[in-house]
TIDRENSE-983990 format. One record per atom (N, C-alpha, C): x, y, z; atom name. Coordinates in Angstrom, 1 decimal. Each point is the difference from the previous one (the first is absolute). Layout:
BEGIN
PT        x        y        z   atom
PT        X        Y        Z     CA
...
END
This chain:
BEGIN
PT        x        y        z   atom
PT     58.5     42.9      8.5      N
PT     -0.3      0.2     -1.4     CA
PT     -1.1     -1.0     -0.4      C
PT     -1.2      0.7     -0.8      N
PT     -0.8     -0.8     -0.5     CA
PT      0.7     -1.1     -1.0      C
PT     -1.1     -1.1      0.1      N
PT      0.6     -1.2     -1.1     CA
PT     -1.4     -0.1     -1.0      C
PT      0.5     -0.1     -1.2      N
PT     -1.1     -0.5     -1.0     CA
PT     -1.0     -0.9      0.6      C
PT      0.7     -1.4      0.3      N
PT     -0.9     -0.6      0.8     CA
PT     -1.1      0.4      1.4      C
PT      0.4      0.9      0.6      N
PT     -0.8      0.2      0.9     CA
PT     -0.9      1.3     -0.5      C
PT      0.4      1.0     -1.0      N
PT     -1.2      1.0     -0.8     CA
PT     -0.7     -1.2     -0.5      C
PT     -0.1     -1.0     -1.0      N
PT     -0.9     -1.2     -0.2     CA
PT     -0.7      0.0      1.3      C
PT      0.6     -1.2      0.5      N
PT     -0.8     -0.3      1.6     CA
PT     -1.4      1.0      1.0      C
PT      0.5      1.2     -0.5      N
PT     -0.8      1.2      0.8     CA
PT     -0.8      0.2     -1.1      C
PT      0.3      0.2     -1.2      N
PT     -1.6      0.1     -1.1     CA
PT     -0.7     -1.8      0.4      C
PT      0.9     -0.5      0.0      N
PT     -1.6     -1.5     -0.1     CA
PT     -0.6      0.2      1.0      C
PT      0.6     -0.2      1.5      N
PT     -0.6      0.4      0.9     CA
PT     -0.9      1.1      0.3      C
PT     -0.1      0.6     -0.9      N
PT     -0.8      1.5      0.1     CA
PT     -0.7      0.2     -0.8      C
PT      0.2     -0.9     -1.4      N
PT     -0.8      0.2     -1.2     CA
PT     -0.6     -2.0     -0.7      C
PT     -1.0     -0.1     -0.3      N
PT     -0.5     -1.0     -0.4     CA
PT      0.5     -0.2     -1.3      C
PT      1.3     -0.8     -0.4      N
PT      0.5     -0.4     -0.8     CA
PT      0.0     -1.0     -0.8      C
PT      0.0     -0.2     -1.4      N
PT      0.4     -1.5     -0.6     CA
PT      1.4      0.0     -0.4      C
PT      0.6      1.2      0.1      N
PT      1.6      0.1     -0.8     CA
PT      0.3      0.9      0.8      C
PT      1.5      0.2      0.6      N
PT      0.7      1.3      0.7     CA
PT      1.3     -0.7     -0.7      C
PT      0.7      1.0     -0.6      N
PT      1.3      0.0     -0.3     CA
PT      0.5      1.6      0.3      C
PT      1.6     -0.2      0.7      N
PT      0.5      1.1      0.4     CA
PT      1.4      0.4     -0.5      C
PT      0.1      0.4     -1.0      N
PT      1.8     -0.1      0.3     CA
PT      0.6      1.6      0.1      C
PT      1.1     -0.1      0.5      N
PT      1.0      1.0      0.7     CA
PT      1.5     -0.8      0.4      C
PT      1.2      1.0      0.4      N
PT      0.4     -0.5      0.7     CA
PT      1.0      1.3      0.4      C
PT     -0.9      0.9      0.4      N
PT      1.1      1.1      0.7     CA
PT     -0.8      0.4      1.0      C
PT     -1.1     -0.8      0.5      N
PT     -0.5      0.2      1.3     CA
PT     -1.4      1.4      0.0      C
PT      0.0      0.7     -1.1      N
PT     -0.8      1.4     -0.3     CA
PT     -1.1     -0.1     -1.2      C
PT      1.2     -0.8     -0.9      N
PT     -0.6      0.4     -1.2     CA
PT     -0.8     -1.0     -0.6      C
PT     -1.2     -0.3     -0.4      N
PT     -0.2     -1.2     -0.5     CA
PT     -1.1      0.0     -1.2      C
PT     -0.5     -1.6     -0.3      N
PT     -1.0     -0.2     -1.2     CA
PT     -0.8     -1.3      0.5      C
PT     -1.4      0.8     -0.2      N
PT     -1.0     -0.8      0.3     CA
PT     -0.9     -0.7     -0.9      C
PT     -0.2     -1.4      0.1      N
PT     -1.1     -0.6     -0.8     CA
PT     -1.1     -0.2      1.1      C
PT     -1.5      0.3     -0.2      N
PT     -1.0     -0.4      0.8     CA
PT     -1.0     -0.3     -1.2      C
PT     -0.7     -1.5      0.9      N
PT     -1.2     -0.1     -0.8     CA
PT     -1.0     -0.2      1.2      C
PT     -0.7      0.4      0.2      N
PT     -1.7      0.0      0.8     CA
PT     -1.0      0.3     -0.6      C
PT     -0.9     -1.1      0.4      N
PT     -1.4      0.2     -0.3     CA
PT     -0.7      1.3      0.6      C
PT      0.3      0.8      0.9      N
PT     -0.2      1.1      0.4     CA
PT      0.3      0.9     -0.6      C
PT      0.7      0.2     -1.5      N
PT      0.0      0.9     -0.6     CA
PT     -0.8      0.1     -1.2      C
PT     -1.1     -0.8      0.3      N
PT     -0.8     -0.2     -1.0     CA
PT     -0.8      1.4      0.2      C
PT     -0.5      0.5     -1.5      N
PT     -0.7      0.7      0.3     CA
PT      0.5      1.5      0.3      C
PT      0.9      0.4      0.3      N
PT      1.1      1.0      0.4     CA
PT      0.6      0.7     -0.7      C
PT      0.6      1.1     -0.2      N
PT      1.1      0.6     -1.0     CA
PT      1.0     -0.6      0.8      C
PT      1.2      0.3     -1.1      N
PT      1.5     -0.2      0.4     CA
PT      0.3      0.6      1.1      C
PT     -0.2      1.5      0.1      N
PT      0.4      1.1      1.4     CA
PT     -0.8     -0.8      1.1      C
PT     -1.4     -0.3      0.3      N
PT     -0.6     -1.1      0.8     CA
PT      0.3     -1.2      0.5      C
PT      0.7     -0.8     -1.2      N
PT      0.8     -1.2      0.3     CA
PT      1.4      0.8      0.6      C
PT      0.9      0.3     -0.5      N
PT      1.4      0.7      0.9     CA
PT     -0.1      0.6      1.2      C
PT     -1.5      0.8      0.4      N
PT     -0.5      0.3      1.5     CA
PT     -0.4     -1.3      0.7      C
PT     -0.2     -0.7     -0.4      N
PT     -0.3     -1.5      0.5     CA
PT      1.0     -0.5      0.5      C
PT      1.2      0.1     -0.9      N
PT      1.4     -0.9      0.4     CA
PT      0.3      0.8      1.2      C
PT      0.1      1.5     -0.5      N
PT      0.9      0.6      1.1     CA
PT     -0.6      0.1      1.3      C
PT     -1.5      0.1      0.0      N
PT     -0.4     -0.3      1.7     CA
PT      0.3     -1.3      0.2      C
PT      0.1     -1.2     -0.6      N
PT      0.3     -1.0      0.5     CA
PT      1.9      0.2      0.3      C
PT      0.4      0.9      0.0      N
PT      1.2      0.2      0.4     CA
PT     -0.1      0.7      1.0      C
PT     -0.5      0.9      0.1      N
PT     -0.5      1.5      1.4     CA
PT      1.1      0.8      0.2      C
PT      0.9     -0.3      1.0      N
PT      0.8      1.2      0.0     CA
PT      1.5      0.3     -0.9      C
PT      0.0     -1.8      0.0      N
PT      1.5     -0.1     -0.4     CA
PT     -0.2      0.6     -1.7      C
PT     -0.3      0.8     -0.9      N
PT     -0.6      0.4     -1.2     CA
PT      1.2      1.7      0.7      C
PT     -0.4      0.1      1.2      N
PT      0.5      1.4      0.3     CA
PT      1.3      0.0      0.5      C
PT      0.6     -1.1      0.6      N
PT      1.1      0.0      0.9     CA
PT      1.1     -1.1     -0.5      C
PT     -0.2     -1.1     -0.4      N
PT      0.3     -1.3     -0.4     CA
PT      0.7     -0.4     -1.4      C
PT     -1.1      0.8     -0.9      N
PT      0.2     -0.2     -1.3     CA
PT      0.2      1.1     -0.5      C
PT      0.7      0.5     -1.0      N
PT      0.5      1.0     -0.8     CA
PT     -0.8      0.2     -1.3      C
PT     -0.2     -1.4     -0.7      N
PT     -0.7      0.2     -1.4     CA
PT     -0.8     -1.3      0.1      C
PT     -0.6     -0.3     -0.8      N
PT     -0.7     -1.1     -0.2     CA
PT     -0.8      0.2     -1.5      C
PT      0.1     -1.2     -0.8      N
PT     -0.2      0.2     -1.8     CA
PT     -0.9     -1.4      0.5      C
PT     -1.4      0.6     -0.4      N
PT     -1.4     -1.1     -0.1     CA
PT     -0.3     -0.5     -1.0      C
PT     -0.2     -0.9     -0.3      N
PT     -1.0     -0.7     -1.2     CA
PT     -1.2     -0.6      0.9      C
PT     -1.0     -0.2     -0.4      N
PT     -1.4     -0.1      0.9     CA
PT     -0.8     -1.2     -1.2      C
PT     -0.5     -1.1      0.6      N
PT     -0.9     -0.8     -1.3     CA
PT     -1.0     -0.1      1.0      C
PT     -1.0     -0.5     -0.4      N
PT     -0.9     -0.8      0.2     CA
PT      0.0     -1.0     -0.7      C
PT     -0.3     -1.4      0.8      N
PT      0.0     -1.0     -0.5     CA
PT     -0.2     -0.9     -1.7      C
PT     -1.0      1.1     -0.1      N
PT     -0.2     -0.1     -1.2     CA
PT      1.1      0.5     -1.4      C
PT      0.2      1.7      0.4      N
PT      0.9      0.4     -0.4     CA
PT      1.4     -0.6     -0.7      C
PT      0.4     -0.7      1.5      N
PT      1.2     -0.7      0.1     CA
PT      0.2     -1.2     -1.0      C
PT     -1.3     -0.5     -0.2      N
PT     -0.1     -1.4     -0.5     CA
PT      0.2      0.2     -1.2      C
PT     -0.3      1.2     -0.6      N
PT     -0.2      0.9     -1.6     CA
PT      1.3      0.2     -0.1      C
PT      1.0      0.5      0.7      N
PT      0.9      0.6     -0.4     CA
PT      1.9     -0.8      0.4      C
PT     -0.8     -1.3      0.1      N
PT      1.1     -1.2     -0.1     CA
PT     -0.2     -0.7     -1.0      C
PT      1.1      0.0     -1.2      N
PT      0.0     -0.5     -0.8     CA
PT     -0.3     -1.4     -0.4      C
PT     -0.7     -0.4     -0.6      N
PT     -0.2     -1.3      0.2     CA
PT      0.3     -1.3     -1.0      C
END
């Protein structure tokens, strides 16, 4: 059974990140925070094709759902309260 921590682990490793947060805890179902500078410039559906290739197969076998939030750095920086 997948662990939150290791869906994290496989997006950084696969995606150029300043932030990965993962949480789940039934092994299927989960919620994603990503921020990358590679989503600059991108729509949202572009940024969530980004995450999930940097996932590759387990999107089809692995995981069940997955709930994205997508920033770019900038983004992110705007939408933490300050």
């Amino acid at each position: 059974m997948l662990t939150a921590n290791e869906l994290k682990n496989y997006i950084v490793n696969g995606l150029a990140c300043d932030h990965a947060q993962v949480l789940g805890d039934d092994g299927q179902h989960f919620e994603a925070v990503v921020v990358s500078p590679q989503f600059a410039g991108k729509t949202r559906v572009q940024q969530h094709q980004q995450v999930y290739q940097a996932l590759g197969d387990r999107m089809r076998s692995e995981i069940h759902a997955l709930s994205l939030q997508t920033f770019t750095p900038e983004a992110w920086a705007k939408s933490i309260p300050q």
